[in-house]
N, C-alpha and C positions, 0 to 999 in steps of 0.2 A: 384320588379321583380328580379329574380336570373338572372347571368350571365354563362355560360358554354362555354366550349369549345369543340368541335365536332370535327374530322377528317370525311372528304368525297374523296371520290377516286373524279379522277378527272372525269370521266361521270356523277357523282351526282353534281356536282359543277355546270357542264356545264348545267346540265337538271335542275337546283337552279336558277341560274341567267339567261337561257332564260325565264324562269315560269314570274321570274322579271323585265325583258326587254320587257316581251311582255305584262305589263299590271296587270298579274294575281294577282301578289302581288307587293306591296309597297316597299317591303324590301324581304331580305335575313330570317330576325329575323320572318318576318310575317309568311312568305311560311315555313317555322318550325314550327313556332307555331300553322298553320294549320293544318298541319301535322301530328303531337302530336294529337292537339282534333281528329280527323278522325280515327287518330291508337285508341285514347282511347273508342270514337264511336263501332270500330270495338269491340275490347276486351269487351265491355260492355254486346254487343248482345251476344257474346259468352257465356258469363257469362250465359244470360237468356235463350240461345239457351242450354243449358247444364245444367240450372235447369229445364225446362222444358220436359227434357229427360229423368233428375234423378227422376224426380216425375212419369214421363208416366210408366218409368221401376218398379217403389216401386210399382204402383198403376193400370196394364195395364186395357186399355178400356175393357168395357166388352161387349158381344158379340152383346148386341141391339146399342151401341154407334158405332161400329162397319159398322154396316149394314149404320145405319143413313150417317157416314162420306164416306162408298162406296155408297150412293145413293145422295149426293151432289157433289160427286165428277163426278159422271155418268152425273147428268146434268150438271155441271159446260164443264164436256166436250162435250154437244151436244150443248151448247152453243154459245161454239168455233168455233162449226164446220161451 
């Protein structure tokens, strides 16, 4: 495993080590490393949330797909209600 050096202002420091005083993490190194996966988690959807956009856009619904996802959506919200 790689070693780095990181600067944190000090309210990141302080919001570091209460996360790790109270339990959440084991260490300093863990609550980073969480961190990382979670940013990378995020960036990932992105990724898919933005290919799923480029395709919608190359390719848009067409008008029967259309009616379909407003007539799921109509009940989805009488559902709710």
């Amino acid at each position: 495993m790689s070693q780095i050096a990181v600067r944190l202002t000090e309210e990141q420091l302080r919001l570091l080590d209460a996360a790790v005083a109270q339990g959440a993490f084991g260490s300093r190194a863990e609550a980073v490393r969480v961190a990382i996966g979670l940013l990378e988690d995020e960036l990932r959807e992105t990724r898919v949330a933005d290919s799923y956009r480029a395709a919608y856009t190359a390719t848009p619904l067409t008008a029967g797909e259309t009616r379909v996802l407003d007539a799921a959506a109509a009940l989805a919200g009488d559902a709710m209600s």
